[in-house]
C-alpha positions as CSV (number, residue, x, y, z in Angstrom):
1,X,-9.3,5.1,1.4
2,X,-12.1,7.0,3.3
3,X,-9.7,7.5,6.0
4,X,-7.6,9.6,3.7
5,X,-10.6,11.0,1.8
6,X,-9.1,10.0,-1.9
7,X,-10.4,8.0,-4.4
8,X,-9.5,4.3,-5.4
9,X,-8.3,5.7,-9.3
10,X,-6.0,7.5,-7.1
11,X,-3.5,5.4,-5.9
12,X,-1.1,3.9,-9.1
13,X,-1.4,0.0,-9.8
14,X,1.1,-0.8,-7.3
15,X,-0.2,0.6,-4.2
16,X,-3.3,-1.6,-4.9
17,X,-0.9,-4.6,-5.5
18,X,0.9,-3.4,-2.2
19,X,-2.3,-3.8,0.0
20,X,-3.8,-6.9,-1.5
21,X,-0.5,-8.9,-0.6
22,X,-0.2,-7.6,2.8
23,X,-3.6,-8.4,3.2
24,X,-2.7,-11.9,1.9
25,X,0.2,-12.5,3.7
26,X,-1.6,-11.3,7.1
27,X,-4.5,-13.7,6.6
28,X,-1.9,-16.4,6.2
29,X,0.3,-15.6,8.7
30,X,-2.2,-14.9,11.2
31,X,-4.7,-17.5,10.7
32,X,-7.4,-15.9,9.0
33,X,-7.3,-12.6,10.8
34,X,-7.7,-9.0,8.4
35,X,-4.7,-6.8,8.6
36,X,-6.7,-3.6,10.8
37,X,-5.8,0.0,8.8
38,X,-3.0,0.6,11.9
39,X,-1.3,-2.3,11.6
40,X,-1.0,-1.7,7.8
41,X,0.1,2.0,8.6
42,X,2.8,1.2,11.0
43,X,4.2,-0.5,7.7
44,X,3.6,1.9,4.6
45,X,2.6,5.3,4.5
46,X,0.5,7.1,1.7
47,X,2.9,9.8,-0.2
48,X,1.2,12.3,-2.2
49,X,3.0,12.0,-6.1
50,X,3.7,15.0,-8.2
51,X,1.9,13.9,-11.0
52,X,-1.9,14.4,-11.2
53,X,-3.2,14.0,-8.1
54,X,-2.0,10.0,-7.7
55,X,-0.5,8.6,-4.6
56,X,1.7,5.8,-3.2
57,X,2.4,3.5,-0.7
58,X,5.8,3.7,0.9
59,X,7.7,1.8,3.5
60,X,8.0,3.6,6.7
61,X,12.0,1.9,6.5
62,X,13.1,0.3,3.1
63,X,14.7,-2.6,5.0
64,X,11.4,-3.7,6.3
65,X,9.7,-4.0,3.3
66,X,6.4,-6.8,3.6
67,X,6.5,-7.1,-0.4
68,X,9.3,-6.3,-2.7
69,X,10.3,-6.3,-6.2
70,X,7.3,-4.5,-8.2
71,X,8.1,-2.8,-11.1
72,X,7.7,1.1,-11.5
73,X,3.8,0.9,-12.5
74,X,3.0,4.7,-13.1
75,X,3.4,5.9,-16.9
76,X,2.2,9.0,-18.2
């Protein structure tokens, strides 16, 4: 988050759920080794929302989702 210079209320729920399962998948699938901040941003990219200053995570293509299926998770 540094790298973008926001704060961790910012994102909404699900881009927090988004990088804890990439990061949990990685770790799995690559025996133990962390997901590095490019590799995680040549999958999602962070989109500025129009609602108070949040943002989300969004795949770069929909097709090549990592995780899928999360509920719409911001609410005013």
């Amino acid at each position: 988050l540094d790298e973008f210079q926001i704060a961790p209320g910012q994102l909404v729920p699900n881009a927090w759920r988004m990088i804890i399962s990439c990061m949990s998948i990685w770790l799995y699938a690559c025996d133990g080794v962390m997901i590095t901040l490019n590799e995680f941003l040549y999958l999602y990219r962070l989109k500025a929302l129009t609602h108070y200053g949040y943002f989300e995570l969004l795949p770069w293509d929909r097709k090549f989702r990592v995780v899928r299926g999360f509920p719409f998770s911001f609410h005013d």
